[in-house]
Backbone as JSON, one array per atom type, in Angstrom:
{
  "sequence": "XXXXXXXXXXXXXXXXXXXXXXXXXXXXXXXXXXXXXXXXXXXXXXXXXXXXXXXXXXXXXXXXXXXXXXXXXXXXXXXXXXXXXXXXXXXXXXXXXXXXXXXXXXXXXXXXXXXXXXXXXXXXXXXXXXXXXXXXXXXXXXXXXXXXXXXXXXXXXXXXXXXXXXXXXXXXXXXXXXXXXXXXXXXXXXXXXXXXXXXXXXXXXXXXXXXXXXXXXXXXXXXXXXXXXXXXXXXXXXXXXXXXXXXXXXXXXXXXXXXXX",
  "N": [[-53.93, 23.67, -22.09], [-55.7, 24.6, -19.42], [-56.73, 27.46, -17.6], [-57.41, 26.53, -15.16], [-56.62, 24.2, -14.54], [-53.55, 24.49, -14.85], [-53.15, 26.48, -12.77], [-53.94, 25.02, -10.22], [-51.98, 23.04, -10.62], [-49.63, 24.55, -10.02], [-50.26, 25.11, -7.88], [-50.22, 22.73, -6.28], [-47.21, 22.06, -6.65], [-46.09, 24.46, -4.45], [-47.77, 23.73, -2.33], [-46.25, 20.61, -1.88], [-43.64, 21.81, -1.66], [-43.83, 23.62, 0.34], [-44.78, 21.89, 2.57], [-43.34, 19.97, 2.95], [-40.66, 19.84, 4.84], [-41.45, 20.03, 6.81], [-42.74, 17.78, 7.25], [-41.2, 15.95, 7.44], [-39.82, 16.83, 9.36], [-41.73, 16.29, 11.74], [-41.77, 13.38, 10.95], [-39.01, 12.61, 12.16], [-39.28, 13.72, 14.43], [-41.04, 12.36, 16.01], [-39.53, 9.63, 16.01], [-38.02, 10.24, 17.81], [-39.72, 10.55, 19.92], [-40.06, 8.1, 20.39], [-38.22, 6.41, 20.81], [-37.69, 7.58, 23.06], [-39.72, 7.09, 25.34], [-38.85, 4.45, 24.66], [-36.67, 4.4, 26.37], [-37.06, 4.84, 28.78], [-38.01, 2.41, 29.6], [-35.85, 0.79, 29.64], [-33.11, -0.95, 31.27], [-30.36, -1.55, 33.41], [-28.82, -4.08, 34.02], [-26.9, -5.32, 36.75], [-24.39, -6.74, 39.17], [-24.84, -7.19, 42.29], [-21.68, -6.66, 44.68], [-20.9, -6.43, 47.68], [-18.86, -7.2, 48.95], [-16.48, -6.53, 47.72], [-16.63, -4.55, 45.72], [-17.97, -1.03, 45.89], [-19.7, -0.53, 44.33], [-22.06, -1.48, 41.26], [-21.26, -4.06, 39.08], [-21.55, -3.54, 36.22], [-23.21, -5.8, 33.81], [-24.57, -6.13, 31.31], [-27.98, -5.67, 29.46], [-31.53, -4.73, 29.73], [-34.58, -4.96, 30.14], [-38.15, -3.27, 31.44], [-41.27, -5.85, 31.24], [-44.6, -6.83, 31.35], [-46.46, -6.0, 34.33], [-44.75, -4.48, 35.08], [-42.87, -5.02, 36.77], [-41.31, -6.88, 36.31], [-38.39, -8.32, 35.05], [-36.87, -9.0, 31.59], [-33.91, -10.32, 30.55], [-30.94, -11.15, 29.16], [-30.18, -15.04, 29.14], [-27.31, -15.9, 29.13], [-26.22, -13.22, 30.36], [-27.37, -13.14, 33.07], [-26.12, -15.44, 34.03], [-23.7, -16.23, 36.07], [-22.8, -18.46, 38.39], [-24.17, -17.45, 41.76], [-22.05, -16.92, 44.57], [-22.88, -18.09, 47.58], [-21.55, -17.75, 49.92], [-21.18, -15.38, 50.48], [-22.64, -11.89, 50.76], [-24.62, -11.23, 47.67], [-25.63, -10.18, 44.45], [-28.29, -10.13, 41.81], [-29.03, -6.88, 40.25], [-31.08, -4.09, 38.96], [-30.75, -1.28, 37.1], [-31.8, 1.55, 37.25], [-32.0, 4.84, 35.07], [-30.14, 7.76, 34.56], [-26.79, 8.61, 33.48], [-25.12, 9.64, 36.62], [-27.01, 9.59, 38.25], [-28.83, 7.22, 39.62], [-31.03, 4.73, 40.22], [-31.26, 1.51, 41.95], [-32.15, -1.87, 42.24], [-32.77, -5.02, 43.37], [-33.07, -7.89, 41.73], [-34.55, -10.77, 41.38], [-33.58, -13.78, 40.22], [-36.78, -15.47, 38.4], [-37.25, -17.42, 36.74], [-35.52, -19.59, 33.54], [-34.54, -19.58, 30.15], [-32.55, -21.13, 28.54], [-32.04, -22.26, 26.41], [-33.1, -20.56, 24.34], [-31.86, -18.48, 24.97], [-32.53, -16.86, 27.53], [-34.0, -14.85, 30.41], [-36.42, -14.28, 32.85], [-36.84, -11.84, 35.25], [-37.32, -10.61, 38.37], [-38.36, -7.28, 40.07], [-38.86, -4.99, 43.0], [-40.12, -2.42, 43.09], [-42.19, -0.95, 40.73], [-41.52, -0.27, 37.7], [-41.65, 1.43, 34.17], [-43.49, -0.14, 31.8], [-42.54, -1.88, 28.38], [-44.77, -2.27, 25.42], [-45.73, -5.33, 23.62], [-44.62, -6.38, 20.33], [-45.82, -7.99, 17.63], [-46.54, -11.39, 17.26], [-45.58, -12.36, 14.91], [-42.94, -13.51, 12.75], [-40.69, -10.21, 11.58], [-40.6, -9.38, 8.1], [-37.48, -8.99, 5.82], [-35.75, -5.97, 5.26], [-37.89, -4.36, 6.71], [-37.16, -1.78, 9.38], [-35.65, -1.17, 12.03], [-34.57, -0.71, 15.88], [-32.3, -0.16, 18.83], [-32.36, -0.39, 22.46], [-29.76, 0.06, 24.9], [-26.63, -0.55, 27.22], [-24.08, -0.19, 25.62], [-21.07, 0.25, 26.3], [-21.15, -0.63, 29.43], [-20.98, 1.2, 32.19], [-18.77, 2.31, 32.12], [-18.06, 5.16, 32.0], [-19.97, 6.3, 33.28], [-23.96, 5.69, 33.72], [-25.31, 5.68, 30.53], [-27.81, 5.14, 28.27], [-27.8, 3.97, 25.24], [-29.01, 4.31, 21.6], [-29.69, 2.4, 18.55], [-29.85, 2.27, 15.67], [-31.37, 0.27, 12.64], [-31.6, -2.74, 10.22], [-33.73, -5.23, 9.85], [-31.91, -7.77, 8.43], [-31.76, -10.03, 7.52], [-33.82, -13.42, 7.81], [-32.85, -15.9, 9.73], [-31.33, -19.36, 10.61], [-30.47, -20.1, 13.67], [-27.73, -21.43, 14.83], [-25.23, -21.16, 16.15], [-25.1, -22.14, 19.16], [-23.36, -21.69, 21.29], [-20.41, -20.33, 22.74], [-18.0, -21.72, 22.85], [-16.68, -24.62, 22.08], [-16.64, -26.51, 24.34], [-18.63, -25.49, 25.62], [-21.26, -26.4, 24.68], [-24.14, -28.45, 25.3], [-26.42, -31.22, 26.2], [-28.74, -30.3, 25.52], [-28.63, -27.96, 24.02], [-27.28, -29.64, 22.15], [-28.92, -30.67, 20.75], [-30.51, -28.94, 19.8], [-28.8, -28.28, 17.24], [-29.78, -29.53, 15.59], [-32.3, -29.13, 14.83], [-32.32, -25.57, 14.42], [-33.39, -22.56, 15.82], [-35.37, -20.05, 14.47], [-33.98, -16.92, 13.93], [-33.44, -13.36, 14.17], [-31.17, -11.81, 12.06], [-29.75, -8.72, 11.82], [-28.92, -5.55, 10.46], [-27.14, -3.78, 11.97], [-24.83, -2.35, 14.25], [-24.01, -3.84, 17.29], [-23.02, -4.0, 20.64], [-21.23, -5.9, 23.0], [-22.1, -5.32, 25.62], [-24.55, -4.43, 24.75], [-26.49, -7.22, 25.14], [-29.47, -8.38, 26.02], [-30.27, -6.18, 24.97], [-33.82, -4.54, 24.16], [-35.07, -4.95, 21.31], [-37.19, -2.81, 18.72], [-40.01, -1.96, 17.8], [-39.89, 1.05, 15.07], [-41.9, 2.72, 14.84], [-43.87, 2.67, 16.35], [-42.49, 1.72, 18.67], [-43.26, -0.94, 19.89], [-42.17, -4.14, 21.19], [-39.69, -6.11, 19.21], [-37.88, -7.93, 19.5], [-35.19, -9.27, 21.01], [-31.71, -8.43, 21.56], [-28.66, -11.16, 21.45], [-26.51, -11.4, 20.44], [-23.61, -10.99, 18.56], [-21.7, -11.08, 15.27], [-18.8, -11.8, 15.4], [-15.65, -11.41, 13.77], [-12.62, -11.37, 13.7], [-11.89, -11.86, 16.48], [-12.47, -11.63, 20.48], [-11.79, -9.51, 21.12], [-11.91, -7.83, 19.32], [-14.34, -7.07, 18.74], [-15.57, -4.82, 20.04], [-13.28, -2.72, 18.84], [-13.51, -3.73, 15.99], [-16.31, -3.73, 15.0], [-18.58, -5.82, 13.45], [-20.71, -4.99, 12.35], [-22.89, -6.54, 12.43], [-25.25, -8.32, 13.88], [-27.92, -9.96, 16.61], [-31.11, -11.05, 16.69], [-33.45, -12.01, 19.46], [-36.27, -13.47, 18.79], [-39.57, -11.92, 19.62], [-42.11, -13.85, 20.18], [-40.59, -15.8, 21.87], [-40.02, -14.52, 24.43], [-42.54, -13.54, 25.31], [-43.49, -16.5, 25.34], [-42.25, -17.19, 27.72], [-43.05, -15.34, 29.65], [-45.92, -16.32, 29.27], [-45.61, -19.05, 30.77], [-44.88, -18.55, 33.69], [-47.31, -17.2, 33.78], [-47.26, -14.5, 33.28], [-49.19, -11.08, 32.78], [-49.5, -9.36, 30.29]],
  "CA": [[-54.17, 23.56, -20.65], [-57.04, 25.06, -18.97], [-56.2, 28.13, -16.55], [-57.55, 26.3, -13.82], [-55.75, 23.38, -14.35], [-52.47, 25.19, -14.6], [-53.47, 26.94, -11.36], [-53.85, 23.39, -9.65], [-50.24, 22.26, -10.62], [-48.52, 25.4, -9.49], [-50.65, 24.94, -6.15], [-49.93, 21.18, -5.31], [-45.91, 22.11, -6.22], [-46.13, 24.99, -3.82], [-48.14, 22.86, -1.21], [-45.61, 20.26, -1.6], [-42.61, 22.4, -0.93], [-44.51, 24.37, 1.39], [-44.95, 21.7, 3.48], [-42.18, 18.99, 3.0], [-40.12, 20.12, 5.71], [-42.38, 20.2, 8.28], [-43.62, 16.49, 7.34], [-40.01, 15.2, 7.7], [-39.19, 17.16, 10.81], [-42.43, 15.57, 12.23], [-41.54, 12.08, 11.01], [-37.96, 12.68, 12.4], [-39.58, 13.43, 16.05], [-41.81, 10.77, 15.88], [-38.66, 8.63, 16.19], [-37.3, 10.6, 18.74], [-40.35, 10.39, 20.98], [-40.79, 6.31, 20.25], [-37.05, 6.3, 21.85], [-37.74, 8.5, 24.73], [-40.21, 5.97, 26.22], [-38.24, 2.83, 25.21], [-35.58, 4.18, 27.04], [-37.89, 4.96, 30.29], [-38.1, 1.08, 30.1], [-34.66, 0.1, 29.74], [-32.46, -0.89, 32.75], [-28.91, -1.95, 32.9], [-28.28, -5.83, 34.83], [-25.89, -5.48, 37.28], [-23.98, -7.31, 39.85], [-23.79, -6.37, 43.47], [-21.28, -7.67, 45.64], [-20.69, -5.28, 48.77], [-17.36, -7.0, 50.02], [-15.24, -6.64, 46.1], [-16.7, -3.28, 45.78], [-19.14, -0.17, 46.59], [-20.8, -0.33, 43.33], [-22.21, -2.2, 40.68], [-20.48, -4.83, 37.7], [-22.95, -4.06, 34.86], [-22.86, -6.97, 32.88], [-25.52, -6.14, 29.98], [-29.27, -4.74, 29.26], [-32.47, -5.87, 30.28], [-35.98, -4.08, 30.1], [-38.94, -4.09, 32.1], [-42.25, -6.39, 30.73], [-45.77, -7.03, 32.15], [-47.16, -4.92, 35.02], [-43.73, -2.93, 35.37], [-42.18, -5.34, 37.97], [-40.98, -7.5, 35.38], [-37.68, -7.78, 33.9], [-36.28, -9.63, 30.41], [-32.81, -10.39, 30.03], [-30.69, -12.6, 27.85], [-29.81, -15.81, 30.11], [-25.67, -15.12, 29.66], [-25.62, -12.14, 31.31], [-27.1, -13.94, 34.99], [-25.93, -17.41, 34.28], [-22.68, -16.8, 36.66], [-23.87, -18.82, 39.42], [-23.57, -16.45, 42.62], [-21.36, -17.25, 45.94], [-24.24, -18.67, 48.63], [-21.11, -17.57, 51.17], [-21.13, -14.0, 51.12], [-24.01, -11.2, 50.02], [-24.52, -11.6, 46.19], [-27.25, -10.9, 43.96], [-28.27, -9.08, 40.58], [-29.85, -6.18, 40.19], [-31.78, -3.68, 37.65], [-30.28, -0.55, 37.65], [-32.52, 2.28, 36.13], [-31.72, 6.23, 34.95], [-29.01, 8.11, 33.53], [-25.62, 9.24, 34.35], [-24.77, 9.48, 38.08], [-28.53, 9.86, 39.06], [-29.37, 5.99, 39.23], [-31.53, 3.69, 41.09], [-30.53, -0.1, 41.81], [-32.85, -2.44, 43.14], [-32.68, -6.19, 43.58], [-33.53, -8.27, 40.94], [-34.48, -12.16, 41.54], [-34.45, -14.7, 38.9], [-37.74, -16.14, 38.48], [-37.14, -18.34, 35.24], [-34.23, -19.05, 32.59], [-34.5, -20.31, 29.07], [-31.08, -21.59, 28.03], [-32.13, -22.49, 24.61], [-33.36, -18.71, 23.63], [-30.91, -17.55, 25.72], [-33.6, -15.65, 28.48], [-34.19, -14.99, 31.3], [-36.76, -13.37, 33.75], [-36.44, -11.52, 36.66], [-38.3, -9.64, 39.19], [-38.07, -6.41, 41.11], [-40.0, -5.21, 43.64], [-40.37, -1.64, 42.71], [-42.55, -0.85, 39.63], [-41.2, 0.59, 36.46], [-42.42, 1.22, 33.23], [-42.81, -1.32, 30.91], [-42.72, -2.04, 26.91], [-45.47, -3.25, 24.95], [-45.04, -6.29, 23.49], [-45.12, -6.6, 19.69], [-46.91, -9.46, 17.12], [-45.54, -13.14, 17.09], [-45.07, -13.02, 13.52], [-41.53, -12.41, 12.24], [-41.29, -9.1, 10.63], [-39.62, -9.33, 6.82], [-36.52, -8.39, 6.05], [-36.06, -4.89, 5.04], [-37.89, -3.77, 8.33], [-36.19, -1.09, 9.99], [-35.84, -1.26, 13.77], [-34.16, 0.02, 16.66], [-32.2, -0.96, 19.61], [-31.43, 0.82, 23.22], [-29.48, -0.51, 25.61], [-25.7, 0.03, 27.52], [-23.04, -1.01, 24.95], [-20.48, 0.48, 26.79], [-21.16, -0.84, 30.56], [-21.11, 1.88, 32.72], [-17.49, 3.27, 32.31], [-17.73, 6.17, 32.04], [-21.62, 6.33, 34.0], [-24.74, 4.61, 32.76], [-26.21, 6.15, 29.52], [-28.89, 4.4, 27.18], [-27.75, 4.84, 23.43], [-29.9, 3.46, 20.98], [-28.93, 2.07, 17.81], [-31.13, 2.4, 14.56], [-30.8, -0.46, 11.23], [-32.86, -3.26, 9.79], [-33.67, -6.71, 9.47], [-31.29, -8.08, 6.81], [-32.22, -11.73, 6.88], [-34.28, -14.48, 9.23], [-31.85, -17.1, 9.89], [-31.34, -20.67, 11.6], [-29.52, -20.23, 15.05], [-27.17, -22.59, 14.45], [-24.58, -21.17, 17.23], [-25.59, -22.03, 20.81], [-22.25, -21.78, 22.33], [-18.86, -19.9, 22.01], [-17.26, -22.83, 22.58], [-17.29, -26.62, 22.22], [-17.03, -27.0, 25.88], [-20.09, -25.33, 26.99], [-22.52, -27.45, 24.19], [-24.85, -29.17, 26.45], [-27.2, -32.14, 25.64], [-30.44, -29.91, 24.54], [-27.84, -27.65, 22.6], [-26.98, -30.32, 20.34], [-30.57, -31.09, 20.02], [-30.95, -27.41, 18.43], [-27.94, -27.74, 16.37], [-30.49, -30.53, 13.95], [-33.48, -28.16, 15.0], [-32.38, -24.87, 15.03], [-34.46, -21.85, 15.89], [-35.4, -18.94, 13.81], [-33.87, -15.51, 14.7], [-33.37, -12.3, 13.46], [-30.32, -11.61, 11.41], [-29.54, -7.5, 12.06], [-28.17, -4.85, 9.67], [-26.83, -3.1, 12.78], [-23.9, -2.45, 15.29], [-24.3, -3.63, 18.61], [-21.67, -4.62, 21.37], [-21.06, -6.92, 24.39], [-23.06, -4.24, 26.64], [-26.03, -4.77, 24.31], [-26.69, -8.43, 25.36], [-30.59, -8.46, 26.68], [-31.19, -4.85, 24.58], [-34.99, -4.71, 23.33], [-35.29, -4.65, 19.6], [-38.47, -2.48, 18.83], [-40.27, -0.93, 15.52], [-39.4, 2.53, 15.0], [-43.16, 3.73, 14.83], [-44.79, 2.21, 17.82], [-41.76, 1.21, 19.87], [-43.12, -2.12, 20.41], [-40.47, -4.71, 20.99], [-40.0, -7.2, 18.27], [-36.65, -9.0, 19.97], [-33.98, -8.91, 21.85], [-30.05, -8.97, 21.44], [-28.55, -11.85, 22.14], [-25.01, -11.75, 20.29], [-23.04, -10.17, 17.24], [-20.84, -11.8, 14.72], [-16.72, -11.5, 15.67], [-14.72, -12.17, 12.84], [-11.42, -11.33, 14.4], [-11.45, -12.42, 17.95], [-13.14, -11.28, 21.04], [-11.35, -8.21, 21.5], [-12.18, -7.06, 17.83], [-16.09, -6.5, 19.2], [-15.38, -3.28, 20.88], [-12.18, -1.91, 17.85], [-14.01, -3.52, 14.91], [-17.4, -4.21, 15.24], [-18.73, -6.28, 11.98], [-21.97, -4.73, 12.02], [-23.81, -8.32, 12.43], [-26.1, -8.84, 14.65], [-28.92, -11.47, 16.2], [-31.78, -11.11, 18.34], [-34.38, -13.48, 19.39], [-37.95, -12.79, 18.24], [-40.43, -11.99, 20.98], [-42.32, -14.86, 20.5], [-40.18, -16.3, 22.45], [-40.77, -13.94, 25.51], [-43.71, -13.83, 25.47], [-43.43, -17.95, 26.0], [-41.88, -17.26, 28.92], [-43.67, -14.54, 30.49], [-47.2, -16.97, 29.71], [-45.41, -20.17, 31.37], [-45.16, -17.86, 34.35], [-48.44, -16.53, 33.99], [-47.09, -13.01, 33.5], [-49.88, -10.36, 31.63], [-48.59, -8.16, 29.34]],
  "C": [[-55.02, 24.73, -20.19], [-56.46, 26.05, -17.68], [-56.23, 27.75, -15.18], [-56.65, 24.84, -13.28], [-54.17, 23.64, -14.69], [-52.53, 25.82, -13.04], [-53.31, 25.92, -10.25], [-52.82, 22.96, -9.36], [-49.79, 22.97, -9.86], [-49.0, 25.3, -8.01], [-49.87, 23.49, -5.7], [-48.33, 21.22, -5.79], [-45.53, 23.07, -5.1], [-46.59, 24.57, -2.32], [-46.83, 21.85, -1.16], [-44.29, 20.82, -1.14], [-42.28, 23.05, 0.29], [-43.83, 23.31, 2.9], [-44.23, 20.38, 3.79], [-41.36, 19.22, 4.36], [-40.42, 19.49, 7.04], [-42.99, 18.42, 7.99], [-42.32, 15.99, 7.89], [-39.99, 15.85, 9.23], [-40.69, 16.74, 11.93], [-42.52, 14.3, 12.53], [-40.17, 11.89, 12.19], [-38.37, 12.8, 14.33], [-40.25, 12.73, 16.1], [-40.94, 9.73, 16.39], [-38.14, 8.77, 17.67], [-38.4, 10.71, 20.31], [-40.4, 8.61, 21.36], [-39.17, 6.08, 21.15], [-36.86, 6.99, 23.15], [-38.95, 7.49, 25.25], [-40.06, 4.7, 25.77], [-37.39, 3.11, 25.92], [-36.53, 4.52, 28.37], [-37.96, 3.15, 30.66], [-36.86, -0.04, 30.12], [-33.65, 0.27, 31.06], [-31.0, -2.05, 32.2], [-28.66, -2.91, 34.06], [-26.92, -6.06, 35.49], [-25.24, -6.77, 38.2], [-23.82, -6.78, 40.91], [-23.34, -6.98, 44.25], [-20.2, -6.92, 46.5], [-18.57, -6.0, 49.07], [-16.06, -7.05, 48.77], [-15.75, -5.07, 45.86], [-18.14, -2.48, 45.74], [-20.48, 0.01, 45.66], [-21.26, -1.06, 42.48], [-21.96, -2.99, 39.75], [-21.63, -4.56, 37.28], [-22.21, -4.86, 34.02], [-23.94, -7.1, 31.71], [-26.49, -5.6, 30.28], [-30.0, -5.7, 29.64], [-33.84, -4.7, 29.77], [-37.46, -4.88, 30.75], [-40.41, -4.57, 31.1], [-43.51, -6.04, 31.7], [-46.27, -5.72, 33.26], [-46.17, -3.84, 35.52], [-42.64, -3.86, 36.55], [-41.21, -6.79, 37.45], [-39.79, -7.5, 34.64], [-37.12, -8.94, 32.63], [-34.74, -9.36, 30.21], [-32.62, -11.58, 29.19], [-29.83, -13.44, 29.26], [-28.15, -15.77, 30.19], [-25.56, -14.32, 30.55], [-26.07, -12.19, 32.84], [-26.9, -15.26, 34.78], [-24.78, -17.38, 35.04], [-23.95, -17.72, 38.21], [-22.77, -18.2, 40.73], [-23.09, -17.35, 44.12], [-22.29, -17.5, 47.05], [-22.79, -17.95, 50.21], [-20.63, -16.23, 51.39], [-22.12, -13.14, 50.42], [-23.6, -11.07, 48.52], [-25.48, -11.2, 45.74], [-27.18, -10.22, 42.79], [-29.09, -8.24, 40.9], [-30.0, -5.18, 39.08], [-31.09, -2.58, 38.2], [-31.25, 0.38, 36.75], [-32.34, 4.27, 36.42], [-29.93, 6.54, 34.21], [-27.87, 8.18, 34.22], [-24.85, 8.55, 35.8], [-26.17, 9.11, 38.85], [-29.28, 8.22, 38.56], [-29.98, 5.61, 40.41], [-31.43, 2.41, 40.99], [-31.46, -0.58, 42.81], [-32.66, -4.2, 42.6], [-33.45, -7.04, 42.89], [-33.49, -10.09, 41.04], [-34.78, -12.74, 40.08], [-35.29, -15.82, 39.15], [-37.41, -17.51, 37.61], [-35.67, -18.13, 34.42], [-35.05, -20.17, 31.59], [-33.42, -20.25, 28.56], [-31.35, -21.31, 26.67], [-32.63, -21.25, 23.92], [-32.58, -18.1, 24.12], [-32.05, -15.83, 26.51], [-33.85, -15.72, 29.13], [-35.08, -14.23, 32.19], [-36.98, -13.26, 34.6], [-37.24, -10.54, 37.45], [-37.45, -8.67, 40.02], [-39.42, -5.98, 41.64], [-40.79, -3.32, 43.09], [-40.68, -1.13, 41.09], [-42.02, 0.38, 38.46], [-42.22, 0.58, 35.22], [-42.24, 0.15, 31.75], [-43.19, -1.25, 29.32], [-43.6, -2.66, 27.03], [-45.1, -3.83, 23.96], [-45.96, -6.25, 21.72], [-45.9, -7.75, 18.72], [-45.68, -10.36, 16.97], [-44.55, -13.18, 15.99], [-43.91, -12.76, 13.13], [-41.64, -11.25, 11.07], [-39.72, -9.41, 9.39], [-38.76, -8.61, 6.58], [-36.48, -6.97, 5.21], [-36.48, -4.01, 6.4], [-36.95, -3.08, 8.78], [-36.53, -1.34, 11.57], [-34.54, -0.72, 15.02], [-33.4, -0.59, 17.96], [-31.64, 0.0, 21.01], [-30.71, -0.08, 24.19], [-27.78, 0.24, 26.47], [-24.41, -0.58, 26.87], [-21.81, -0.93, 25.98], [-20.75, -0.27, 28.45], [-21.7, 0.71, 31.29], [-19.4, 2.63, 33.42], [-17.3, 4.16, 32.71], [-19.93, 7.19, 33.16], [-22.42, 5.71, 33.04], [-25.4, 5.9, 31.64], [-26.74, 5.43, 28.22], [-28.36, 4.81, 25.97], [-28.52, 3.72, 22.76], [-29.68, 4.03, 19.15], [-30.08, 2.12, 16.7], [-30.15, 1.6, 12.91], [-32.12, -1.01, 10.41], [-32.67, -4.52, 10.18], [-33.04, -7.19, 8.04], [-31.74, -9.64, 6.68], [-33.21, -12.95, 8.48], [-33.05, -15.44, 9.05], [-31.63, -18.45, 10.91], [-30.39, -19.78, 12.53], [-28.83, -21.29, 15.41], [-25.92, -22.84, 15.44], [-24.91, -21.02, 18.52], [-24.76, -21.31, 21.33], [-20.95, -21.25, 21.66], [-17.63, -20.79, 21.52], [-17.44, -24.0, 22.73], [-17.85, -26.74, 23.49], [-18.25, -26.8, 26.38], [-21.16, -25.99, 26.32], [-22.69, -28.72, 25.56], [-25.99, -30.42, 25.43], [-28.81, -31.62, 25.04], [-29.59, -28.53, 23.79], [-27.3, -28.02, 21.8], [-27.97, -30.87, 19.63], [-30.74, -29.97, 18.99], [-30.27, -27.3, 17.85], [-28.86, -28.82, 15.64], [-31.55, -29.93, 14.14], [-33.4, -27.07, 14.83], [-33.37, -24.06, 14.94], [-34.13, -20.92, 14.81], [-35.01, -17.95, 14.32], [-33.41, -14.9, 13.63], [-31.66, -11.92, 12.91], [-30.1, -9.59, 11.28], [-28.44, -6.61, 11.19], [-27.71, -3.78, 10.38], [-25.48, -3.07, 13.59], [-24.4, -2.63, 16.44], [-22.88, -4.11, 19.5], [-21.77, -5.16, 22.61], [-22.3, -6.41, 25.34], [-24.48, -4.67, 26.41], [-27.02, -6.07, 24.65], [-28.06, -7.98, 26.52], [-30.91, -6.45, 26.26], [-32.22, -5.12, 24.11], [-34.76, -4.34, 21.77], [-36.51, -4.43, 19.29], [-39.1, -1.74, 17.48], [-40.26, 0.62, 16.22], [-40.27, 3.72, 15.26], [-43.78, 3.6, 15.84], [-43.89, 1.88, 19.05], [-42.43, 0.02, 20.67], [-42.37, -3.52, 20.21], [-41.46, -6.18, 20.06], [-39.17, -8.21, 18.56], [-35.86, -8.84, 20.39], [-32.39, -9.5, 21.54], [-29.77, -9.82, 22.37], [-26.81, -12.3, 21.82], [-25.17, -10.9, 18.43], [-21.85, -11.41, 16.71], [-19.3, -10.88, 14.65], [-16.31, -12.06, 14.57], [-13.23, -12.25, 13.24], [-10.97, -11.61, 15.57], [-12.18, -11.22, 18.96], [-12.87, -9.47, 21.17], [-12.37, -7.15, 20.1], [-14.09, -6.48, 18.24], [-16.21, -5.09, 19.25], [-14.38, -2.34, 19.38], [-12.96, -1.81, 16.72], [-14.93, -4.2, 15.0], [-17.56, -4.88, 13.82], [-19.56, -5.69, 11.82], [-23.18, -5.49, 11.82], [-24.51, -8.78, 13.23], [-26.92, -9.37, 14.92], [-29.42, -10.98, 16.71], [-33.03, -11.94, 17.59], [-35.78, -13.23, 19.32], [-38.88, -12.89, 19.63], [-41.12, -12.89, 21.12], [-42.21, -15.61, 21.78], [-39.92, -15.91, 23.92], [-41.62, -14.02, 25.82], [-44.0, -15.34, 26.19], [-42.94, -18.08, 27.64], [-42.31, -16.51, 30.37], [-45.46, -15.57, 30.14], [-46.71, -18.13, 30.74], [-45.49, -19.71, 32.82], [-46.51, -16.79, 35.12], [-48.05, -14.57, 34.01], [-47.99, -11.93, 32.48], [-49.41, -9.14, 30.98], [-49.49, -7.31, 28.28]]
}
């Protein structure tokens, strides 16, 4: 071996050690910035109803789309249908903690069969960009923020980091017999494609964005987790099983609307 090519080696092990560190703790904020502006676009789907009490039922996640005035939920979490005989309505709630803002959120559109829904406010937020049609293969790592918890203990965004473990038919519309409807037994001999999740999510999560890790643009949204033990067991023992519905299928709903994104 040639002095200079001895010289060479001991450099590019010295460069690599050198500078290993510093690549990871670069990659490592990288992540941590791509979650600091999905959570600027995540908002928590409340309920307000002044004469039951002073503040808001959060009932799941949402995030804003298109020009910022835009929001995406999953159609469960506004399908109660609201009281026409006393003030009622949903709304977006956005920020941390105690320090929140709540503004009035109309639903424009619902898609039953993706379980989605979107909704308008009047005051502009910031919104996600929207990632490609195609489904991403399994392996994919990805990300999820939203309010598992409600707002128990105050609202705070946590965001959940797994993969894609499998595509899969959507083969469960409905929790229970009763609520199958006549174009949810159409999709039980059709069903759709959705994302199969190597993640924890919980009740709260319902209408969280699902986004890639490097660009934080959303690839799908939670729309349910697999219970093996009964409802309660969600919250004690999570399975770690989760679905969400490929953007695609947003997207469909924000063009039928004419919404630009």
């Amino acid at each position: 071996m040639s002095y200079l090519s001895h010289y060479s080696n001991v450099l590019l092990v010295f460069t690599s050690l050198f500078f290993s560190p510093f690549i990871s703790a670069n990659a490592s904020y990288s992540f941590v910035d791509v979650v600091s502006e999905t959570t600027d676009s995540v908002v928590a789907i409340g309920l307000y109803t002044p004469l039951e009490s002073d503040g808001n039922q959060v009932l799941g996640t949402g995030f804003v789309v298109g020009n910022g005035k835009w929001i995406i939920t999953n159609y469960h979490v506004v399908s109660k249908i609201l009281d026409p005989k006393i003030v009622q309505h949903y709304v977006a709630i956005h920020g941390e903690g105690r320090d929140v803002t709540a503004q009035k959120a109309e639903i424009v559109d619902i898609d039953p069969v993706h379980d989605l829904a979107l909704l308008k406010i009047s005051n502009e937020l910031k919104p996600l960009k929207m990632g490609s049609e195609t489904l991403l293969k399994p392996g994919n790592e990805i990300a999820f923020t939203g309010f598992p918890l409600g707002a128990a203990i105050g609202l705070y965004p946590a965001t959940h980091k797994g993969l894609i473990s499998a595509i899969t038919p959507d083969a469960i519309p409905a929790r229970n017999a009763d609520q199958l409807t006549v174009s949810m037994l159409k999709r039980l001999k059709k069903p759709e494609l959705v994302y199969q999740l190597d993640a924890t999510a919980f009740p709260g999560n319902s209408g969280s964005p699902v986004f890639n890790i490097e660009t934080g643009h959303l690839v799908g949204v939670i729309n349910k987790v697999f219970v093996s033990q009964g409802k309660e067991a969600a919250l004690s023992s999570p399975s770690g099983i989760s679905y969400a519905i490929p953007v695609k299928h947003v997207m469909a709903i924000l063009n039928k609307n004419e919404v630009k994104y």
